[in-house]
LOMAR-233098 format. One record per residue (C-alpha): chain; x, y, z. Coordinates in steps of 0.5 Angstrom, whole numbers, plus 2048, in hexadecimal, padded with zeros to 3 digits. Layout:
<recs>
<rec A, <X, Y, Z>>;
...
</recs>
This chain:
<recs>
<rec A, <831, 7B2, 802>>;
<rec A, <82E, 7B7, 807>>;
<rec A, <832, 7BE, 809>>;
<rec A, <830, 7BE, 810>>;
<rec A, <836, 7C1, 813>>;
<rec A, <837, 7C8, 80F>>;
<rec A, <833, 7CC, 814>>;
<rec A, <837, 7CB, 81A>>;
<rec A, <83E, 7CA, 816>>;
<rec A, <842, 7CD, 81C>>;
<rec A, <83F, 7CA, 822>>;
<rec A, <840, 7C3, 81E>>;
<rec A, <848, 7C5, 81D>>;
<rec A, <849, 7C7, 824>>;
<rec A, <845, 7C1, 828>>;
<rec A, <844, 7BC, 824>>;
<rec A, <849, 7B5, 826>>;
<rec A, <84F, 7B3, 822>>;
<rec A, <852, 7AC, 821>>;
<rec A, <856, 7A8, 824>>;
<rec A, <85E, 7A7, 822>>;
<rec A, <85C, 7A0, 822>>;
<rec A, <858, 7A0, 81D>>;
<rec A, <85C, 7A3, 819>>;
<rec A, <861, 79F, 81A>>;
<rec A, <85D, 799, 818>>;
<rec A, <859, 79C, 811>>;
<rec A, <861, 79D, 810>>;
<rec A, <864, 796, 811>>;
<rec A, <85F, 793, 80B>>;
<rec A, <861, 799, 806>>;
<rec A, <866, 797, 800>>;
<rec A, <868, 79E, 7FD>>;
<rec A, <867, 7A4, 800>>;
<rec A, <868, 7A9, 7FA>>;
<rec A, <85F, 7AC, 7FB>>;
<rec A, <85A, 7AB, 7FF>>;
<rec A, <853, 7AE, 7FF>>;
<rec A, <84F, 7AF, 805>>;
<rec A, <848, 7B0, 803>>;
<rec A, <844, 7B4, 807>>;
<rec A, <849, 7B7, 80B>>;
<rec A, <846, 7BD, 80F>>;
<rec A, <84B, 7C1, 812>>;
<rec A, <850, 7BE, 80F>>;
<rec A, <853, 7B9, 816>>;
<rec A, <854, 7B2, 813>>;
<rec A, <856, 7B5, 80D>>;
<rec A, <85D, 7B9, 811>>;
<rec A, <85E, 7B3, 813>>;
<rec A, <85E, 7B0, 80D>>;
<rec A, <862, 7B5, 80A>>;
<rec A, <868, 7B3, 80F>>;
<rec A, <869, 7AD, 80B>>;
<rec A, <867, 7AC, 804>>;
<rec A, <86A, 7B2, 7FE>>;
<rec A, <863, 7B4, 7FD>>;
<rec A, <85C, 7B4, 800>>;
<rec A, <855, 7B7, 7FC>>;
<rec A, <851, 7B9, 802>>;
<rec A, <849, 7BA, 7FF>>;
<rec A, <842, 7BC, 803>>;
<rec A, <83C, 7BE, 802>>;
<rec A, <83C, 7C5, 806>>;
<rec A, <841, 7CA, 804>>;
<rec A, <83F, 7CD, 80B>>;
<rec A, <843, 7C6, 80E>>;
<rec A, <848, 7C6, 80A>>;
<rec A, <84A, 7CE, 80B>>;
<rec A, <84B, 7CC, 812>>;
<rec A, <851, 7C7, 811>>;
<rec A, <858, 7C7, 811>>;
<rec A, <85C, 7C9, 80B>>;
<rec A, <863, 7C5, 80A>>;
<rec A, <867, 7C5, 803>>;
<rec A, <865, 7BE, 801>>;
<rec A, <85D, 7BD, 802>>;
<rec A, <858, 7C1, 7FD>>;
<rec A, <851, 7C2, 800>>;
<rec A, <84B, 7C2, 7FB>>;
<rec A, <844, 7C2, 7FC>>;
<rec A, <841, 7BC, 7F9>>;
<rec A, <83C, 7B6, 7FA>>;
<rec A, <83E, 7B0, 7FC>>;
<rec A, <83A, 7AC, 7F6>>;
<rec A, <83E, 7B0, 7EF>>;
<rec A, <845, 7B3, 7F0>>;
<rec A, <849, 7B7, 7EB>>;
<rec A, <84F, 7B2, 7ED>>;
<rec A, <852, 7AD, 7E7>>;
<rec A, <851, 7A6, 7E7>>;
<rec A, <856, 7A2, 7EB>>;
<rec A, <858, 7A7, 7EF>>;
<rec A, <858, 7A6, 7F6>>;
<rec A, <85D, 7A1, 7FB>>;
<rec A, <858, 7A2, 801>>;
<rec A, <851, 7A4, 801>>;
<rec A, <84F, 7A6, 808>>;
<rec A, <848, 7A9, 80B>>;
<rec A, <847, 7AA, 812>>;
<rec A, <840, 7AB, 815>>;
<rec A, <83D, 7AD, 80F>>;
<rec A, <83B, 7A6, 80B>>;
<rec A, <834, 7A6, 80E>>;
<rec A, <833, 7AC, 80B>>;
<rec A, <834, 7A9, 803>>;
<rec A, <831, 7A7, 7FE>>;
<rec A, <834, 79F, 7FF>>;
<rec A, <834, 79E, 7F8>>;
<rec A, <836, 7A3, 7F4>>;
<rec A, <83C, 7A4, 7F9>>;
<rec A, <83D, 79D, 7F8>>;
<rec A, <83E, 79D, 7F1>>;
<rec A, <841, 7A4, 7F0>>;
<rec A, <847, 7A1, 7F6>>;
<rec A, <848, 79B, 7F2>>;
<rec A, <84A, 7A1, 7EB>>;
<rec A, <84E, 7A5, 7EF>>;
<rec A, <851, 7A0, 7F4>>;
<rec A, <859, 79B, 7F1>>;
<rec A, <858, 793, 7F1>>;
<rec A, <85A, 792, 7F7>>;
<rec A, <858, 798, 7FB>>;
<rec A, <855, 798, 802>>;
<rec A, <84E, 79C, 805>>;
<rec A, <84E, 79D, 80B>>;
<rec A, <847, 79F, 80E>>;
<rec A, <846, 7A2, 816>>;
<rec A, <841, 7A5, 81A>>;
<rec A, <840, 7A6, 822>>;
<rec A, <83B, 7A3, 826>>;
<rec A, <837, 7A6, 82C>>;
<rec A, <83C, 7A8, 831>>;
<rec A, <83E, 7A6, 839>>;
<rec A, <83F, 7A9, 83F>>;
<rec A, <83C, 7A5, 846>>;
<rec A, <835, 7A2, 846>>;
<rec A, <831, 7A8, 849>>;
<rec A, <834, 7AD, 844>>;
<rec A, <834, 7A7, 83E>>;
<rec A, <82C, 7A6, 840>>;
<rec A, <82A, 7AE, 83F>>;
<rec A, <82E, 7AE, 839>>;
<rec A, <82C, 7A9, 836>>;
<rec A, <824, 7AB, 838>>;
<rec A, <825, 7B1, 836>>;
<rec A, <827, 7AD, 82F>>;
<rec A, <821, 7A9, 82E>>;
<rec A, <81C, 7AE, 831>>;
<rec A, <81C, 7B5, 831>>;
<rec A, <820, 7B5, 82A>>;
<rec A, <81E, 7AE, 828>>;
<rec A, <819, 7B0, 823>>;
<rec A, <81E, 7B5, 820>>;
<rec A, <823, 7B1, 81E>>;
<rec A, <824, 7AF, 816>>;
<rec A, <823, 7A8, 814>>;
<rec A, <82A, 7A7, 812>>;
<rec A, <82C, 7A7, 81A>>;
<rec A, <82A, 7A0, 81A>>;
<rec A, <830, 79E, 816>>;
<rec A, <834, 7A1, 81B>>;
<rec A, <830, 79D, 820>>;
<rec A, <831, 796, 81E>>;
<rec A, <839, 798, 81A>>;
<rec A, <838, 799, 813>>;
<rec A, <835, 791, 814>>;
<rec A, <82F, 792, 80E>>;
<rec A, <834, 797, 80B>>;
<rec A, <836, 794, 804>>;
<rec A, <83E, 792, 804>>;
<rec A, <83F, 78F, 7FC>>;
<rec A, <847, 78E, 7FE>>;
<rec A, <84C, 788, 801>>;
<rec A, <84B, 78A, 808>>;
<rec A, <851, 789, 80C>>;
<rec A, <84F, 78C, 813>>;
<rec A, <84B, 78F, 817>>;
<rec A, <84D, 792, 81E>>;
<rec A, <84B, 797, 823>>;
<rec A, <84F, 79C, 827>>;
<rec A, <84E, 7A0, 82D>>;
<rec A, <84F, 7A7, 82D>>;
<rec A, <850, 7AA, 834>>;
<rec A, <84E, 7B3, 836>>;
<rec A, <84F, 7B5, 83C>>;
<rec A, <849, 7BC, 83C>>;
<rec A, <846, 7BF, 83F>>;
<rec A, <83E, 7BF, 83F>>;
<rec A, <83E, 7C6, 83B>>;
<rec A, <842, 7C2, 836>>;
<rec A, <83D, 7BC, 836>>;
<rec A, <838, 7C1, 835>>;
<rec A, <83A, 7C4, 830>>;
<rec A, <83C, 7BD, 82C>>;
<rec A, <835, 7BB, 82D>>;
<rec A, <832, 7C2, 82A>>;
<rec A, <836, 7C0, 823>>;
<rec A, <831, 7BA, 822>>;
<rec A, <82D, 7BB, 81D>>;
<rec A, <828, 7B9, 821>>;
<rec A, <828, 7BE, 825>>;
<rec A, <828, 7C4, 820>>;
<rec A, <821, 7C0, 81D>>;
<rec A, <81E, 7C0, 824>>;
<rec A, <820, 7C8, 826>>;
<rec A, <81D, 7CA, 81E>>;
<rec A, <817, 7C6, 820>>;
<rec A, <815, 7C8, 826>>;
<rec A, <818, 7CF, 827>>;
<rec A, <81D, 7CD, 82D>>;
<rec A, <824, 7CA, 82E>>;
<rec A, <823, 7C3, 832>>;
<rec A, <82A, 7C3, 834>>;
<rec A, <829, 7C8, 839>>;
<rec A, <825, 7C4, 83D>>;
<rec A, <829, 7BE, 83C>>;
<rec A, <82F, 7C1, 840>>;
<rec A, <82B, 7C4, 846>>;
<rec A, <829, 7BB, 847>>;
<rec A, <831, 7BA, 845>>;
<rec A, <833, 7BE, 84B>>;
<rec A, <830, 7BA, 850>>;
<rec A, <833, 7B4, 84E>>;
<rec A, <83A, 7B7, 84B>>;
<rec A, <83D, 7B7, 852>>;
<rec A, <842, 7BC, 855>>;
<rec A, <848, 7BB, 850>>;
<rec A, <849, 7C0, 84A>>;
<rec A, <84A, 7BB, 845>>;
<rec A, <848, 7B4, 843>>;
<rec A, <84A, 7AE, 840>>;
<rec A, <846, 7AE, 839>>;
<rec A, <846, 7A8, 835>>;
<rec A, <845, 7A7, 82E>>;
<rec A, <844, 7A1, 82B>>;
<rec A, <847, 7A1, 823>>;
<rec A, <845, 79B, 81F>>;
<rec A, <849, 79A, 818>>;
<rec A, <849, 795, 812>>;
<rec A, <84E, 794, 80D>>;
<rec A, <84D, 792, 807>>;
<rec A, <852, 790, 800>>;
<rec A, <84F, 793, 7FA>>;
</recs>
């Protein structure tokens, strides 16, 4: 599994979207037993606080110690770094296996085989990721030409696995459902801004040629953004179930 987010940890707390509640709420109806969840490469912790509401324990591992010392501390969960594909957890562990926006990331199968050691018969995984967001056709147009264009070449190949929604992706279990939910922001073009200036894509575009793109990807936002503070922004989140 690749680290691609230890280096700007902070900004990718701060900016990066949550998850709808809806979508929870959907993972949870398919969950038996609620005693230990896992939430694999969990970041800065944000799926895994809400897991934590619900089941007696959450184990939260990630590559990138620098991600996880930006998340939230609750009694109930326990971080550690760790990657996806060889955990220090038992055989028969887990209730609920949950990665978001990450799985593209993984080596499939090893993580596969290693879900299949630490997950209970009958246990549910529940994968996600957020696809390219929406605001108007003239902002979506920019946004979207900057995407293909001008940080085309920087993006790992492992981004087409979001693109096409984890369809080439292997997923070796009784699959129950699939699903896409809307997760709704209402930002400003500085938040947007700063949102894109977490792409990895970026951060590889900036080392390679000395300069931030996203300074004169905002000066041709500001023509189309309009007078309005803030804009509805859009993220379409794309999940699928499956029982282990």
């Amino acid at each position: 599994m690749k680290d691609l987010f230890s280096g700007h940890a902070t900004d990718y707390a701060l900016y990066r979207p949550d998850y709808p509640e809806a979508l929870y709420q959907w993972v949870f109806r398919h969950v038996q037993h609620f005693d230990k969840a896992w939430d694999c490469a969990t970041g800065n912790g944000q799926v895994a606080t809400v897991l934590a509401k619900y089941f007696r324990e959450v184990e939260a591992t990630d590559l990138s110690q620098a991600q996880i010392s930006q998340a939230v501390l609750l009694p109930n969960i326990h971080y550690q770094v760790s990657p996806a594909e060889t955990t220090p957890f038992d055989a028969n562990t887990f209730d609920l296996i949950t990665v978001g926006q990450a799985l593209h990331w993984f080596d499939f199968a090893l993580f596969n085989k290693e879900i299949k050691r630490v997950a209970k018969k009958g246990a549910i995984i529940a994968v996600w990721g957020y696809e390219l967001l929406t605001i108007s056709p003239e902002i979506d147009a920019i946004i979207l030409d900057f995407y293909q264009n001008t940080i085309g070449d920087y993006w790992d190949d492992e981004r087409r696995h979001i693109e096409n929604q984890y369809a080439d992706v292997p997923f070796p279990y009784k699959t129950l459902k699939k699903s896409v939910f809307l997760q709704n922001y209402d930002w400003s073009l500085a938040q947007l801004c700063h949102y894109l200036n977490t792409w990895s894509s970026v951060r590889k575009f900036e080392k390679a040629n000395g300069y931030n793109p996203i300074e004169a990807l905002h000066d041709r936002l500001i023509g189309v953004w309009g007078s309005a503070s803030t804009r509805l922004v859009t993220f379409p989140v794309f999940a699928q179930l499956g029982e282990v």
